[in-house]
Phi, psi and omega in degrees: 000128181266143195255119145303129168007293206277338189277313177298298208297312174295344169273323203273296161357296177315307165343286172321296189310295159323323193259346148297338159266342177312296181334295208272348160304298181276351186270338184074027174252321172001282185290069193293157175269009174249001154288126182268193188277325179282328182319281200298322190279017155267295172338303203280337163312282156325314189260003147264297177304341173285313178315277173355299200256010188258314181303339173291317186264324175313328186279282180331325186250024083355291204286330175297321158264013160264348183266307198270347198241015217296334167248034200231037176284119191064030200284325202277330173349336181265347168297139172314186206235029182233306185276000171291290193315310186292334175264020168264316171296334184282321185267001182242293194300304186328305197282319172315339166290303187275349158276315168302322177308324206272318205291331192284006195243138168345295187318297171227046177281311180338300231271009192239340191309303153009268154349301195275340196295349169286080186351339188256151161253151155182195213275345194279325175303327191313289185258035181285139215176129158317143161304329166250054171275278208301328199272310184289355191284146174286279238307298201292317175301354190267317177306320192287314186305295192322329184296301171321281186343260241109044158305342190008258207293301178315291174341295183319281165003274184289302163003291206295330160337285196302286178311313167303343182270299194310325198270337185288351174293265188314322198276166189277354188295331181024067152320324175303010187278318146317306170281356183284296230280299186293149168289328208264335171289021191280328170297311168308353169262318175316302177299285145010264189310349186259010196245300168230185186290149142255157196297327171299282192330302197278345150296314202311334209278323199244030154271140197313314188214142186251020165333323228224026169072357157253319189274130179243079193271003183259036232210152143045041229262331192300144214232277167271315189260131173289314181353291181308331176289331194283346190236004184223045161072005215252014174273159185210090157230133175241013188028057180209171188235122198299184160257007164173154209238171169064257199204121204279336155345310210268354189270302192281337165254353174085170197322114181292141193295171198268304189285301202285013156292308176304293219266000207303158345265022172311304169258134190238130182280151216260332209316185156233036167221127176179163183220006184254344184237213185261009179280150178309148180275175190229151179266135178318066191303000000 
């Protein structure tokens, strides 16, 4: 049976994805008891609408480079399959760093708050996300231009990488725990934890506060490679795990309803402590 691009990277995702909730299923975190109710329907949102606009645009930067590029469809197809990966990391993660960094700032935090407003960590978290968080990131138009070049296999490849390291992040499952507790694995934890995200690093990033020496949401910013936060100054690792997670705005007036998380700024929220409606923004305290 022959698999065509979009089909293997969408099963092999799926996989991951499926055997971290099984995990988070038997483990009883799945379901978390700190998901309100706007919590499930934006999960369920989100886990409809991300194929949709990540596939939308991966199209969308196709058709735009067979018009401005007409002839240069697969040019690159002959490139070794180790520098397409160095240039996937530079034009997907790298940019991908600096977008997630740049969503931490006024400007363009509505479109990242999502991401933080969940009281929980788990695999439901990955890609929770304002819808144009996603339709504007560079990282995926630039994936898309590659894709024309002719990254084929190779994309898949490094994708499938990626998305295992991000959802192995984010899920309750925190597989680093393991390489803490034992000695002889500690060095492959050293290493490790500078290379790509792990569940410590990347919960810090998503903790109610970062006062208390773990938590960094102003931080620890790297999606597959942690690397980048270690080299452009922005790391925090303490191999500990925060004690609460998301945004305490939502704790003293409680939870922003799921489309105007989702759909902001189409829709604007009424509340009055908000970064989602027309009051000045406030910083995550």
């Amino acid at each position: 049976m022959h698999l065509d691009l979009q089909t293997t990277q969408l099963l092999a995702v799926t996989v991951i994805f499926g055997l971290f909730a099984v995990a988070e299923l038997v483990m009883g975190t799945f379901f978390a008891p700190e998901a309100s109710s706007e919590d499930n329907r934006l999960d369920v949102a989100v886990g409809v609408t991300f194929p949709v606009i990540s596939g939308a645009v991966f199209a969308a930067a196709k058709w735009l480079s067979a018009l401005a590029m007409p002839g240069m469809k697969d040019a690159w197809a002959a490139w070794p399959w180790w520098l397409m990966v160095l240039v996937l990391l530079l034009a997907d993660d790298l940019t991908q760093y600096w977008w997630h960094r740049l969503s931490h700032t006024s400007v363009m935090w509505p479109l990242h708050r999502a991401h933080h407003s969940a009281a929980y960590m788990s695999v439901r978290v990955v890609y929770r996300n304002n819808a144009f968080y996603y339709a504007l990131m560079p990282g995926l138009w630039l994936s898309g231009i590659l894709l024309y070049l002719g990254f084929g296999w190779v994309f898949v490849g490094y994708s499938v990488v990626k998305l295992a390291v991000i959802i192995g992040a984010h899920s309750a499952v925190r597989w680093d725990r393991w390489l803490y507790r034992y000695r002889a694995l500690r060095p492959l934890a050293w290493v490790l934890e500078r290379t790509i995200s792990t569940p410590a690093t990347h919960f810090a990033h998503h903790a109610l506060t970062q006062d208390d020496g773990i938590g960094h949401y102003m931080g620890n910013y790297g999606n597959m490679l942690f690397l980048w936060d270690v080299l452009f100054g922005t790391a925090r690792i303490t191999r500990q795990y925060p004690p609460a997670y998301g945004l305490n705005d939502d704790r003293r007036q409680g939870p922003e309803r799921w489309y105007h998380q989702l759909l902001f700024p189409i829709f604007r929220s009424r509340r009055a402590e908000t970064v989602l409606g027309r009051e000045k923004h406030i910083p995550i305290d």
